[in-house]
Structure formats: C-alpha cells, structure tokens
mmCIF entry with sequence, helices, sheets and N, C-alpha, C, O atoms, coordinates in Angstrom:
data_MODEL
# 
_entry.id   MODEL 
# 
_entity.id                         1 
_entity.type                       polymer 
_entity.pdbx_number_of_molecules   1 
# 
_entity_poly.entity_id                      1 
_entity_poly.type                           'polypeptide(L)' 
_entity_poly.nstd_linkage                   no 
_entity_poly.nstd_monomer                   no 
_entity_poly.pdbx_seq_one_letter_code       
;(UNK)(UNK)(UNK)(UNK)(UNK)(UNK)(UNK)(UNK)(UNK)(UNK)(UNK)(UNK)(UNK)(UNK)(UNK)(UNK)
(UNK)(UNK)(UNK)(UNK)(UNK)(UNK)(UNK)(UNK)(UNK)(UNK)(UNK)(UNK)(UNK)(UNK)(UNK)(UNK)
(UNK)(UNK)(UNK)(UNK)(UNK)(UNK)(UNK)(UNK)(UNK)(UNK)(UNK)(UNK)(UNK)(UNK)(UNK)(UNK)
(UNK)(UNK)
;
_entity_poly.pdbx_seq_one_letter_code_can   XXXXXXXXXXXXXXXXXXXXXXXXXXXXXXXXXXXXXXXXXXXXXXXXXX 
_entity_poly.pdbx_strand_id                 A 
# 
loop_
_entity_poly_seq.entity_id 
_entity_poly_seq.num 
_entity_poly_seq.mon_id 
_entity_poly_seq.hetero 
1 1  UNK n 
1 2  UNK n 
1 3  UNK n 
1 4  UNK n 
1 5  UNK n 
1 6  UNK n 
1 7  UNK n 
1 8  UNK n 
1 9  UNK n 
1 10 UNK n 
1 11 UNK n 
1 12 UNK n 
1 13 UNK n 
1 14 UNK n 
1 15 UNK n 
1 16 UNK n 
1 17 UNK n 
1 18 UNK n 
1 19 UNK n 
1 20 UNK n 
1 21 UNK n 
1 22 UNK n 
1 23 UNK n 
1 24 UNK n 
1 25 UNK n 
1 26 UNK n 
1 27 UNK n 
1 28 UNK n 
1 29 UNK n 
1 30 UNK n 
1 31 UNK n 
1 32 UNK n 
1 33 UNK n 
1 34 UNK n 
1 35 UNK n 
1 36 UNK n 
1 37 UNK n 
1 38 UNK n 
1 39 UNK n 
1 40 UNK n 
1 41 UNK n 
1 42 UNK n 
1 43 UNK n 
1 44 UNK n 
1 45 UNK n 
1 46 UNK n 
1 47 UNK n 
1 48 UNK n 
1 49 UNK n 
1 50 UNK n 
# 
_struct_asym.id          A 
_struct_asym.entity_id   1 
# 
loop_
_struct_conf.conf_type_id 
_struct_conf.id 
_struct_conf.pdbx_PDB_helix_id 
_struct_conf.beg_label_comp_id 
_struct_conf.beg_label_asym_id 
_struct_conf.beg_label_seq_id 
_struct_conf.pdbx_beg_PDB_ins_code 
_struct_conf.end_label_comp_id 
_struct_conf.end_label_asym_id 
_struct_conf.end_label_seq_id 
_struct_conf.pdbx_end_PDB_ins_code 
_struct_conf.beg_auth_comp_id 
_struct_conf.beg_auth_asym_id 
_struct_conf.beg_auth_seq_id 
_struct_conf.end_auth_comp_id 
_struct_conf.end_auth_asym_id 
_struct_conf.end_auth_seq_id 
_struct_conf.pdbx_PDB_helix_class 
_struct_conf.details 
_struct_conf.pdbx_PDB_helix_length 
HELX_P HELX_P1 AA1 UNK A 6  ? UNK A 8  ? UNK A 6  UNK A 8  5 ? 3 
HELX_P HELX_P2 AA2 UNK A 14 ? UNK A 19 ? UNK A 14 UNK A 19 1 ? 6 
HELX_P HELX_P3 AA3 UNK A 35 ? UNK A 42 ? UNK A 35 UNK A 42 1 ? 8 
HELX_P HELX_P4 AA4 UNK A 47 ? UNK A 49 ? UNK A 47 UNK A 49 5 ? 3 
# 
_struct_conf_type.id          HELX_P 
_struct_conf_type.criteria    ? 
_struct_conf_type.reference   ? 
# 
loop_
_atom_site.group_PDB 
_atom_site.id 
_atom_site.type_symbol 
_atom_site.label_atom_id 
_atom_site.label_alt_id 
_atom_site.label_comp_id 
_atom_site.label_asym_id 
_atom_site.label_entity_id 
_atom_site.label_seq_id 
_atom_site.pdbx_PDB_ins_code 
_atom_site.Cartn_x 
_atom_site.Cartn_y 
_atom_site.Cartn_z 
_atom_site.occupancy 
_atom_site.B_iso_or_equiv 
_atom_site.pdbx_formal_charge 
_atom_site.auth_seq_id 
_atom_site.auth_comp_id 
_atom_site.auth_asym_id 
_atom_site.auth_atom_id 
_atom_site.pdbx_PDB_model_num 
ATOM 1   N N  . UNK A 1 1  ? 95.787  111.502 114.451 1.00 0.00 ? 1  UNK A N  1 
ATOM 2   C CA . UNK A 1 1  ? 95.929  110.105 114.143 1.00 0.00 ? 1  UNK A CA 1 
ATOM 3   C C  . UNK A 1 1  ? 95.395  109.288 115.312 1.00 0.00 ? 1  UNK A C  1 
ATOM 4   O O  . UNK A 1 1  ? 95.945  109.637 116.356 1.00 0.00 ? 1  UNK A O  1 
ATOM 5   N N  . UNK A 1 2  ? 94.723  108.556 115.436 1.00 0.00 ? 2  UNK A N  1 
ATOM 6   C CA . UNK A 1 2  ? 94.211  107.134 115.750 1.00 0.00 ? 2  UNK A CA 1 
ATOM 7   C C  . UNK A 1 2  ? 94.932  106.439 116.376 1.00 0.00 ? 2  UNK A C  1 
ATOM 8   O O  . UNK A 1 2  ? 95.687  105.688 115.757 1.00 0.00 ? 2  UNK A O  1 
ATOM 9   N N  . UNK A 1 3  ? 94.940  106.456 117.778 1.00 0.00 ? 3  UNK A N  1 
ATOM 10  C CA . UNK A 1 3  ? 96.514  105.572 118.403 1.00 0.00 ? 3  UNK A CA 1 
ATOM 11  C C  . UNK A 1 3  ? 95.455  104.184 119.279 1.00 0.00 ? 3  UNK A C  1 
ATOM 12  O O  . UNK A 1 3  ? 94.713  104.640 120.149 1.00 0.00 ? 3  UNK A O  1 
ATOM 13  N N  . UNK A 1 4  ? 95.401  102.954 119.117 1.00 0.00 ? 4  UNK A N  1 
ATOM 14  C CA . UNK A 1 4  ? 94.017  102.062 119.733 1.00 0.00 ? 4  UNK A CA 1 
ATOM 15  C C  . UNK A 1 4  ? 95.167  102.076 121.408 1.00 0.00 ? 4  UNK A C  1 
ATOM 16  O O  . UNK A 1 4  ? 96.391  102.199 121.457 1.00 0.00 ? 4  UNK A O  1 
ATOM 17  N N  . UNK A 1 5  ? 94.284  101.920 122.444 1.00 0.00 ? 5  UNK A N  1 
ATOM 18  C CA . UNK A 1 5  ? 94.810  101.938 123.443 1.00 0.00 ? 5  UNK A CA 1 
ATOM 19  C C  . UNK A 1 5  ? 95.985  100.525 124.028 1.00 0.00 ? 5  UNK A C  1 
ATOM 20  O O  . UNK A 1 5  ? 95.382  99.464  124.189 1.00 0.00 ? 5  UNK A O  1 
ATOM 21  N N  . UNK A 1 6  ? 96.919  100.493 124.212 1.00 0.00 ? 6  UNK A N  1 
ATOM 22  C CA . UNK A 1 6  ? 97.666  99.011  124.680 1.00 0.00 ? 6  UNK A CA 1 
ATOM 23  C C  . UNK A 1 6  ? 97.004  98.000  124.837 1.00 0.00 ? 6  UNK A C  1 
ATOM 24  O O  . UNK A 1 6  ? 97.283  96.995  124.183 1.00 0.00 ? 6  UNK A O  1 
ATOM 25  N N  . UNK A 1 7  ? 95.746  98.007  125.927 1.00 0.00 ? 7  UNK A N  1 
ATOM 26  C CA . UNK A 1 7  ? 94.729  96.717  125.741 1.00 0.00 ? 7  UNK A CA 1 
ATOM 27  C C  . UNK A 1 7  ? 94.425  96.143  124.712 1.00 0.00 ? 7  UNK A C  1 
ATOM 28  O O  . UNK A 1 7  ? 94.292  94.954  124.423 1.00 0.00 ? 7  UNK A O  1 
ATOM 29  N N  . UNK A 1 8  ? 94.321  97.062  124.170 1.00 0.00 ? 8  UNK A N  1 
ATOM 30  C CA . UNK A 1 8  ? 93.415  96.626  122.295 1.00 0.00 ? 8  UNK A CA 1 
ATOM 31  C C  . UNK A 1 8  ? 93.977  95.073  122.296 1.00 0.00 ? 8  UNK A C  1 
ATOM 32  O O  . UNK A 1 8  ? 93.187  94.129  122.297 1.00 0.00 ? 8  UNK A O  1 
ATOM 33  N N  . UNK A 1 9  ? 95.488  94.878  122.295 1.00 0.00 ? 9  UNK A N  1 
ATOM 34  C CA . UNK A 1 9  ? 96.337  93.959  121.843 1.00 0.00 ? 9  UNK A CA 1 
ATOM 35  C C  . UNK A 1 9  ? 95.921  93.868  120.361 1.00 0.00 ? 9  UNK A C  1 
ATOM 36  O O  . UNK A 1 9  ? 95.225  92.926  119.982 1.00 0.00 ? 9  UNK A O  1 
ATOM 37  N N  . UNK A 1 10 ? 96.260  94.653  119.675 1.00 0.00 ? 10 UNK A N  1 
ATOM 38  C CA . UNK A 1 10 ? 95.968  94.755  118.142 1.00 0.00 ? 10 UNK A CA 1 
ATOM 39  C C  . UNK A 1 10 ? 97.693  93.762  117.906 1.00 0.00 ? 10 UNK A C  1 
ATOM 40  O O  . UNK A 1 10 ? 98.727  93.942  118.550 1.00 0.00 ? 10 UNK A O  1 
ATOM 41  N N  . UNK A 1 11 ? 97.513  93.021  117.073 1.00 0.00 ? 11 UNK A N  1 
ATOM 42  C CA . UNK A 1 11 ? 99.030  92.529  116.323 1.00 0.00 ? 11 UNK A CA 1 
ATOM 43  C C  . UNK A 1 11 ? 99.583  94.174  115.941 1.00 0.00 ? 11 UNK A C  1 
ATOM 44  O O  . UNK A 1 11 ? 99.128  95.309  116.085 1.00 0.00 ? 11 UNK A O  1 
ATOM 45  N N  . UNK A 1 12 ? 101.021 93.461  115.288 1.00 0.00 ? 12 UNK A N  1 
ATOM 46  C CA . UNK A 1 12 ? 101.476 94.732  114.752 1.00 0.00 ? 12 UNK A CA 1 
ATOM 47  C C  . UNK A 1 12 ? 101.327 94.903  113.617 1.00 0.00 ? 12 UNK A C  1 
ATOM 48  O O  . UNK A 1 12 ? 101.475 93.897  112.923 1.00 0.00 ? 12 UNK A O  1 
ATOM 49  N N  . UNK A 1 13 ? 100.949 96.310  112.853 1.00 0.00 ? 13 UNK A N  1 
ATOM 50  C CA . UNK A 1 13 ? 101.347 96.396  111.601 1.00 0.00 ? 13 UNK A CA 1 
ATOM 51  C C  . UNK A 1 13 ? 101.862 95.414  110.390 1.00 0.00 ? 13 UNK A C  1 
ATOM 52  O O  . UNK A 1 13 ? 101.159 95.009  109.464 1.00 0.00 ? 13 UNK A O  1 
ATOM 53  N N  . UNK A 1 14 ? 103.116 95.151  110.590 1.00 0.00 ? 14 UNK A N  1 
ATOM 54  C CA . UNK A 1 14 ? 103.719 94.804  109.693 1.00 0.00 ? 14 UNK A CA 1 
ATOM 55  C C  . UNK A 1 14 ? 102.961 93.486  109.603 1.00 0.00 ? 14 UNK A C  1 
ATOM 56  O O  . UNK A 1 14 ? 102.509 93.226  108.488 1.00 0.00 ? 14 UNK A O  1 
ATOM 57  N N  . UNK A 1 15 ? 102.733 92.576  110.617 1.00 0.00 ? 15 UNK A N  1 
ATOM 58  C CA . UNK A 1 15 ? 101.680 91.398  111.093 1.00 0.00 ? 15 UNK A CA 1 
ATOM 59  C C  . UNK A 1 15 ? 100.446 91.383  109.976 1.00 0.00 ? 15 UNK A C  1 
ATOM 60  O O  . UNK A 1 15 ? 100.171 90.363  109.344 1.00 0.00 ? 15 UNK A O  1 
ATOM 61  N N  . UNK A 1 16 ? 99.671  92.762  109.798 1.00 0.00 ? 16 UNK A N  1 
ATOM 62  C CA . UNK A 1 16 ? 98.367  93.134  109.613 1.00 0.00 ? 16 UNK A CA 1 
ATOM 63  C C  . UNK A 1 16 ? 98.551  93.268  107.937 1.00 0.00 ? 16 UNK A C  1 
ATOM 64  O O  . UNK A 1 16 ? 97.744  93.045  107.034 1.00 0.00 ? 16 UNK A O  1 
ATOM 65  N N  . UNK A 1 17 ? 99.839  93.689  107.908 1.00 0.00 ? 17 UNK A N  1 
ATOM 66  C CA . UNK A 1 17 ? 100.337 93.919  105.790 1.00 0.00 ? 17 UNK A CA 1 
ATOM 67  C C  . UNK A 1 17 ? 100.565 92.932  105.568 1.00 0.00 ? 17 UNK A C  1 
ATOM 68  O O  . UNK A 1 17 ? 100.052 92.611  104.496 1.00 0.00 ? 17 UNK A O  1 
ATOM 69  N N  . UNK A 1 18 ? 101.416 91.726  106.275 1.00 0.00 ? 18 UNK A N  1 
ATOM 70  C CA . UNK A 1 18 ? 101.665 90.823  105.792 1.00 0.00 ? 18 UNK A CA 1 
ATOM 71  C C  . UNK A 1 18 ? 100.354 90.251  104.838 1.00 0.00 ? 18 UNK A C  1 
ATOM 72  O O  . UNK A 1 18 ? 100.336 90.091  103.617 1.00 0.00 ? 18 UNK A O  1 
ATOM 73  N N  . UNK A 1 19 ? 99.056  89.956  106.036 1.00 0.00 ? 19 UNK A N  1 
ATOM 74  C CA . UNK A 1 19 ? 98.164  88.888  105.662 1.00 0.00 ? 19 UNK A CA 1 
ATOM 75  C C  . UNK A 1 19 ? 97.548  89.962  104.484 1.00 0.00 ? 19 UNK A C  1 
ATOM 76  O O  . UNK A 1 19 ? 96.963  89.359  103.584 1.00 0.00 ? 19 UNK A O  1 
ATOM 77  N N  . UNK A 1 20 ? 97.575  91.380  104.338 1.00 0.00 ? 20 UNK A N  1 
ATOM 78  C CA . UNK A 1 20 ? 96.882  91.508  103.179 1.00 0.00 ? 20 UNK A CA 1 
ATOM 79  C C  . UNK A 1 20 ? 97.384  91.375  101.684 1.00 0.00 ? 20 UNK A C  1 
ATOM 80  O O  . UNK A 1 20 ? 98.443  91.858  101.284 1.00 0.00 ? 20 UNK A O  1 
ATOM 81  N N  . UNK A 1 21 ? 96.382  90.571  100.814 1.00 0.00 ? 21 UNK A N  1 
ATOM 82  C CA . UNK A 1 21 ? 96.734  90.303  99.270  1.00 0.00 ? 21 UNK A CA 1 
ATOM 83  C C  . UNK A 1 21 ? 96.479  91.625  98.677  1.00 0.00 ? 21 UNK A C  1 
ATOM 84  O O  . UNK A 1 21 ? 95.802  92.369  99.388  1.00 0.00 ? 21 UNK A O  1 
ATOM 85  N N  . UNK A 1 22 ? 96.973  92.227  97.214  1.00 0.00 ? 22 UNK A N  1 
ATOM 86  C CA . UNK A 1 22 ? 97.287  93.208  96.743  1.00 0.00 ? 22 UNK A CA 1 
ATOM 87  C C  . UNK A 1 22 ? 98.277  93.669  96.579  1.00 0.00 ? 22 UNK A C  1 
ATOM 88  O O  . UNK A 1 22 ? 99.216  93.166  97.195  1.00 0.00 ? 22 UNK A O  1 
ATOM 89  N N  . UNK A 1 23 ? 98.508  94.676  95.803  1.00 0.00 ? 23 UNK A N  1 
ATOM 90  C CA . UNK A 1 23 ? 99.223  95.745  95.090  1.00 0.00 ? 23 UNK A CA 1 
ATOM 91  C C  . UNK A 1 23 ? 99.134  96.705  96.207  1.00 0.00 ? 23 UNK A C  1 
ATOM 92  O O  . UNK A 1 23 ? 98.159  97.021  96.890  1.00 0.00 ? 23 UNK A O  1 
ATOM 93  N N  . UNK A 1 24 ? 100.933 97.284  96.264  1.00 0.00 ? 24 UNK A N  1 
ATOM 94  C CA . UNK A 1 24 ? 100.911 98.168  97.553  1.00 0.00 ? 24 UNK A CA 1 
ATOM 95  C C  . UNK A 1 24 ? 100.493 99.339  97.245  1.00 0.00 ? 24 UNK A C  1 
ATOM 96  O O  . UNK A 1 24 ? 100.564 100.244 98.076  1.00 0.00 ? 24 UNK A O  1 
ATOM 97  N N  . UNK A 1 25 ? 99.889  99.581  95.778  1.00 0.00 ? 25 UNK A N  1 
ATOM 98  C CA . UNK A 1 25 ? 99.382  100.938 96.103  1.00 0.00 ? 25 UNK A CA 1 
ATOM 99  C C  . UNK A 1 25 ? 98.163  100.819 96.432  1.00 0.00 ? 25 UNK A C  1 
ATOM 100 O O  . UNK A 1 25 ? 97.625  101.596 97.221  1.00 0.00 ? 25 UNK A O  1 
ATOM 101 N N  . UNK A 1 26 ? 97.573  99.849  95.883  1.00 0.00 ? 26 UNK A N  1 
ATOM 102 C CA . UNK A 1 26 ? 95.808  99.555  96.501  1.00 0.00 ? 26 UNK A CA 1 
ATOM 103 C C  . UNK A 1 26 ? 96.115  99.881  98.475  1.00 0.00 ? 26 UNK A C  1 
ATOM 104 O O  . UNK A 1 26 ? 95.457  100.775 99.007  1.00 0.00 ? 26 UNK A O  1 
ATOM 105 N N  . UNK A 1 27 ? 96.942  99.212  99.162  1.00 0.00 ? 27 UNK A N  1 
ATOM 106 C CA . UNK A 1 27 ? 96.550  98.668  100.388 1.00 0.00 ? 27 UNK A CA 1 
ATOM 107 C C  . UNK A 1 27 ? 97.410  100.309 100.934 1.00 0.00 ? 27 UNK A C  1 
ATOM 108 O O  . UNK A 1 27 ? 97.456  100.551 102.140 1.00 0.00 ? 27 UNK A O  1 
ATOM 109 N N  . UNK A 1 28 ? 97.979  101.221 100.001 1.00 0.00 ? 28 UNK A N  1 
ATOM 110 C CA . UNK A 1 28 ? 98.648  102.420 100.809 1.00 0.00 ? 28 UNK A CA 1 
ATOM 111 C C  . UNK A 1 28 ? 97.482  103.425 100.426 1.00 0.00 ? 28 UNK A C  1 
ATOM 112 O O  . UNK A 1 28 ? 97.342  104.381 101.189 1.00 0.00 ? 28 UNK A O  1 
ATOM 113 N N  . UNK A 1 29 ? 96.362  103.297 99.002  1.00 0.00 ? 29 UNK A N  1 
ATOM 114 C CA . UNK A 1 29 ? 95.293  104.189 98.813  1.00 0.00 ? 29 UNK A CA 1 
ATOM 115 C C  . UNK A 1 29 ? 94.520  103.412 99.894  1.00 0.00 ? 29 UNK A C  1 
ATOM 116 O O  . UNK A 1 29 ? 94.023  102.749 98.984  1.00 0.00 ? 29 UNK A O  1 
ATOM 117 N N  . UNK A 1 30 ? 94.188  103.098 100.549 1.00 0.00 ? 30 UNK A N  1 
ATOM 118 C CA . UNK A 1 30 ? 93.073  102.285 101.336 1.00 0.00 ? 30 UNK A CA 1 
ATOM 119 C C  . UNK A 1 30 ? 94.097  103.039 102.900 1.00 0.00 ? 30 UNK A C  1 
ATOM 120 O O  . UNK A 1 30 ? 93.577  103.831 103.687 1.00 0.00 ? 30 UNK A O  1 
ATOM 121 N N  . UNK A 1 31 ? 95.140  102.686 102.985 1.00 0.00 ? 31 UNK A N  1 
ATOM 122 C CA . UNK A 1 31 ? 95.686  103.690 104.151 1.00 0.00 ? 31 UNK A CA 1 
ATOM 123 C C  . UNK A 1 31 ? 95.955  104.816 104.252 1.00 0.00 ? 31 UNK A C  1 
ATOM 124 O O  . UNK A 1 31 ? 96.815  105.169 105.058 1.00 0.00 ? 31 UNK A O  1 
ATOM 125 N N  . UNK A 1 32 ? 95.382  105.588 103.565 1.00 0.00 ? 32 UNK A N  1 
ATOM 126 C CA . UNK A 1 32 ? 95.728  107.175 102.990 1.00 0.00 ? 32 UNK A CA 1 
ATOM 127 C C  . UNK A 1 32 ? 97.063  107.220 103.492 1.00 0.00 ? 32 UNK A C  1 
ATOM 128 O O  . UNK A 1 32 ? 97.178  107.724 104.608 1.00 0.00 ? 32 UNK A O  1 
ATOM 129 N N  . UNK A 1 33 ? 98.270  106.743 102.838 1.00 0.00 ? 33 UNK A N  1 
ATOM 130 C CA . UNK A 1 33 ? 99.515  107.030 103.163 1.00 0.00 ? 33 UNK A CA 1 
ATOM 131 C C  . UNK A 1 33 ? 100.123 107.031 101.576 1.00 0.00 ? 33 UNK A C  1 
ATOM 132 O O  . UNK A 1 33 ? 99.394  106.480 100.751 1.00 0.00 ? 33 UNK A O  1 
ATOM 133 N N  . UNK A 1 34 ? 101.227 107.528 101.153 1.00 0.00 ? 34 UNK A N  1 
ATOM 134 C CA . UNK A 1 34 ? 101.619 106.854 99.999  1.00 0.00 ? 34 UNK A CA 1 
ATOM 135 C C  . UNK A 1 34 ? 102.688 105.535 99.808  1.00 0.00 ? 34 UNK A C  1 
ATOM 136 O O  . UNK A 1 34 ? 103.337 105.060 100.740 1.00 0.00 ? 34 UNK A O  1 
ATOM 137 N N  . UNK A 1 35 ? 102.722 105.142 98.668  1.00 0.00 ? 35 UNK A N  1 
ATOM 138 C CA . UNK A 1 35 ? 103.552 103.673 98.300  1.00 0.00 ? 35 UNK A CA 1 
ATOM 139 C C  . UNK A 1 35 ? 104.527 104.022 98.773  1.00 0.00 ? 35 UNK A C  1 
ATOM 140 O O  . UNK A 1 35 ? 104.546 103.518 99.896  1.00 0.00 ? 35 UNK A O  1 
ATOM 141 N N  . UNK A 1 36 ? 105.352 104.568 98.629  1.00 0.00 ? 36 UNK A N  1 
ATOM 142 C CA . UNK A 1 36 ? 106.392 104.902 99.697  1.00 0.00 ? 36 UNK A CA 1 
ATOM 143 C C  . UNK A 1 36 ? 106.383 104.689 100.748 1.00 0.00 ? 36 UNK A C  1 
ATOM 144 O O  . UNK A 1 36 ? 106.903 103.711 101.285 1.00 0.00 ? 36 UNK A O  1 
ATOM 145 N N  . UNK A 1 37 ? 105.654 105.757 101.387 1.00 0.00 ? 37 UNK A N  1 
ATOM 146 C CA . UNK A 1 37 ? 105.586 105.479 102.697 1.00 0.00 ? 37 UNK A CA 1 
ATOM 147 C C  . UNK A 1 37 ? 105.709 104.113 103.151 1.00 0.00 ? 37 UNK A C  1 
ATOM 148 O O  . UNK A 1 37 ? 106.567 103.557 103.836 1.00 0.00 ? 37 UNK A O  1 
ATOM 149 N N  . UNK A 1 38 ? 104.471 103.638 102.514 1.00 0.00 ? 38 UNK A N  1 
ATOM 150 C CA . UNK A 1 38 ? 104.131 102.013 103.124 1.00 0.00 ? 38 UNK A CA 1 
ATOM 151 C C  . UNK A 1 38 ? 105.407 101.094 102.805 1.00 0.00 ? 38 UNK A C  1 
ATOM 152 O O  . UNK A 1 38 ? 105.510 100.130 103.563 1.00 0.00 ? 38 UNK A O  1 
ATOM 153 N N  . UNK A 1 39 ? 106.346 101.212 101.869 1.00 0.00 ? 39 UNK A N  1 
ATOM 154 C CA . UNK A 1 39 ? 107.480 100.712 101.708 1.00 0.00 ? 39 UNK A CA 1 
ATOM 155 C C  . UNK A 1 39 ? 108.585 100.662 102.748 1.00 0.00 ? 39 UNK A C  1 
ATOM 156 O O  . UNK A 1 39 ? 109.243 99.684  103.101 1.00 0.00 ? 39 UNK A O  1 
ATOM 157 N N  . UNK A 1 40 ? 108.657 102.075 103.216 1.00 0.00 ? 40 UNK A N  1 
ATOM 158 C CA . UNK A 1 40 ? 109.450 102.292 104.413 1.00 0.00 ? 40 UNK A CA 1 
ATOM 159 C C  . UNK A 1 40 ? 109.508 101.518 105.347 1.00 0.00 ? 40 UNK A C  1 
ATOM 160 O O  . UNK A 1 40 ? 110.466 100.898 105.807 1.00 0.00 ? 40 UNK A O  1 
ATOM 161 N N  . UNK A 1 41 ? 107.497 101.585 105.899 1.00 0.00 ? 41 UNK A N  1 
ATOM 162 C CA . UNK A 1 41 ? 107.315 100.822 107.252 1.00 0.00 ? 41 UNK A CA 1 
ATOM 163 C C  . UNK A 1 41 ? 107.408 99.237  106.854 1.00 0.00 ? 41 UNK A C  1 
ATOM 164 O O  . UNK A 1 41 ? 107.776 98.385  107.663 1.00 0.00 ? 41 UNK A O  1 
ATOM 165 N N  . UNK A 1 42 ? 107.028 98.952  105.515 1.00 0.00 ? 42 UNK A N  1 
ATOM 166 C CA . UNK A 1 42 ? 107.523 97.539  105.639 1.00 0.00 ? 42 UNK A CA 1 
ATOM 167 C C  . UNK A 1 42 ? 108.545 97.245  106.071 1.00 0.00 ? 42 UNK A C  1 
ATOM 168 O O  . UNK A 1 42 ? 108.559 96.189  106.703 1.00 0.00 ? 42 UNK A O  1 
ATOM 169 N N  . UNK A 1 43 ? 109.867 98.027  105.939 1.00 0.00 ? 43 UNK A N  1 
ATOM 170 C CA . UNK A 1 43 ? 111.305 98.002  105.760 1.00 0.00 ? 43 UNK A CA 1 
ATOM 171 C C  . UNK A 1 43 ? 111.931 98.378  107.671 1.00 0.00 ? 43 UNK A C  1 
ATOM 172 O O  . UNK A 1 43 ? 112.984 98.101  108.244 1.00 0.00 ? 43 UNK A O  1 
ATOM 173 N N  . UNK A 1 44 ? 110.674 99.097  108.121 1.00 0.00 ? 44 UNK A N  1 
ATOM 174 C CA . UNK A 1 44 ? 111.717 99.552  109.020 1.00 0.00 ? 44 UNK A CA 1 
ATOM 175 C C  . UNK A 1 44 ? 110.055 99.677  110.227 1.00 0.00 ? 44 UNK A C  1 
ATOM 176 O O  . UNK A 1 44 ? 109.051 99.436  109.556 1.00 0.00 ? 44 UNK A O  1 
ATOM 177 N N  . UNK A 1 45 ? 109.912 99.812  110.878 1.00 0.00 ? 45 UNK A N  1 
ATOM 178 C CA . UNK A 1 45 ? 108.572 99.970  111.480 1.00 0.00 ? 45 UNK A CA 1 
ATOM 179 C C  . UNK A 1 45 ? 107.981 101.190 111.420 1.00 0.00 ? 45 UNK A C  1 
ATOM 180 O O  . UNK A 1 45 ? 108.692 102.129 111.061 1.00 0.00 ? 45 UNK A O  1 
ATOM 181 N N  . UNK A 1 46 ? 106.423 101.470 111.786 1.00 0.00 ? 46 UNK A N  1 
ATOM 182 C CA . UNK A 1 46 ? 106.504 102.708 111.275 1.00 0.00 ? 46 UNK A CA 1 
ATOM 183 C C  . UNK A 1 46 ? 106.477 103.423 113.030 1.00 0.00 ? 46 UNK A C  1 
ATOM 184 O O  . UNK A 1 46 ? 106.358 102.810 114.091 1.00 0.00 ? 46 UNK A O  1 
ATOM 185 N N  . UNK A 1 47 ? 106.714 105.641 112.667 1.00 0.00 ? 47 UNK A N  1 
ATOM 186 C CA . UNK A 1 47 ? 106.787 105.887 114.163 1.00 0.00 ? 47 UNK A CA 1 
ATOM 187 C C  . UNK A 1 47 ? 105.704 105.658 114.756 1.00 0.00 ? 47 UNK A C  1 
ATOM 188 O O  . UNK A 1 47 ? 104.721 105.043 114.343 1.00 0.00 ? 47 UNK A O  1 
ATOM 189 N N  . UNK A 1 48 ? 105.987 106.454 116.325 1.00 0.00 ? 48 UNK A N  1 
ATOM 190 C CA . UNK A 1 48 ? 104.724 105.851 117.028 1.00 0.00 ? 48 UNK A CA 1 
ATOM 191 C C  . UNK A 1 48 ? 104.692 104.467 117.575 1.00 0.00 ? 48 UNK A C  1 
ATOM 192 O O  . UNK A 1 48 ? 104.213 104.166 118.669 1.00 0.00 ? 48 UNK A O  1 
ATOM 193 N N  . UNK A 1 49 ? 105.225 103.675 116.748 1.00 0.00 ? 49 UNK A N  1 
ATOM 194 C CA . UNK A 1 49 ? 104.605 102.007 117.694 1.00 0.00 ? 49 UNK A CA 1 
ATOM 195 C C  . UNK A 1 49 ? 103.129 101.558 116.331 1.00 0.00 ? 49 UNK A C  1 
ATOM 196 O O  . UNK A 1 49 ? 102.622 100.445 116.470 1.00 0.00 ? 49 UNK A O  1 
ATOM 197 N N  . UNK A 1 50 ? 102.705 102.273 115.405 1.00 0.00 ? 50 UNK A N  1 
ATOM 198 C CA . UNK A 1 50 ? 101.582 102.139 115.025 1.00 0.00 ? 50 UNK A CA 1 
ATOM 199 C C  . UNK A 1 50 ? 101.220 100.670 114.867 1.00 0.00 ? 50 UNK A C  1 
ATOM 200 O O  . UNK A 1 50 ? 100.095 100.349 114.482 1.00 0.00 ? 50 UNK A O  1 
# 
C-alpha cells in the first residue's frame, strides 16, 4: 500500500470522501476497497493514518 510521505500535507481522507459526489460503491470500486469497508472508514478513520 501507498503511504504519501508527511510533507505531502495531503488533507485527510475522510476530507477527500467528503468532496466526492456519487454512490459509495462507485467511489469504493474506484478505491479497490469494498462498500463496507469504505463505510467503516467513514464511520471511524481508516488504519494507518491513511
């Protein structure tokens, strides 16, 4: 997995789902994760710090 280095200053996640429009299975097939999953981290952050 893909970890961008601290500099990056990437926002967070949940930041990055917010602004996207769609259906969470479109934006969890586009994150190769499943709807679930992506439900979780909405709910709770995901591990890692991602």
């Amino acid at each position: 997995m893909y970890r961008a280095p601290s500099q990056a200053n990437l926002p967070h996640l949940l930041t990055l789902l917010n602004d996207v429009h769609g259906n969470i299975d479109q934006v969890a097939r586009h994150l190769g994760i499943s709807p679930a999953t992506l439900r979780k981290y909405k709910v709770r952050s995901p591990p890692g710090g991602a």
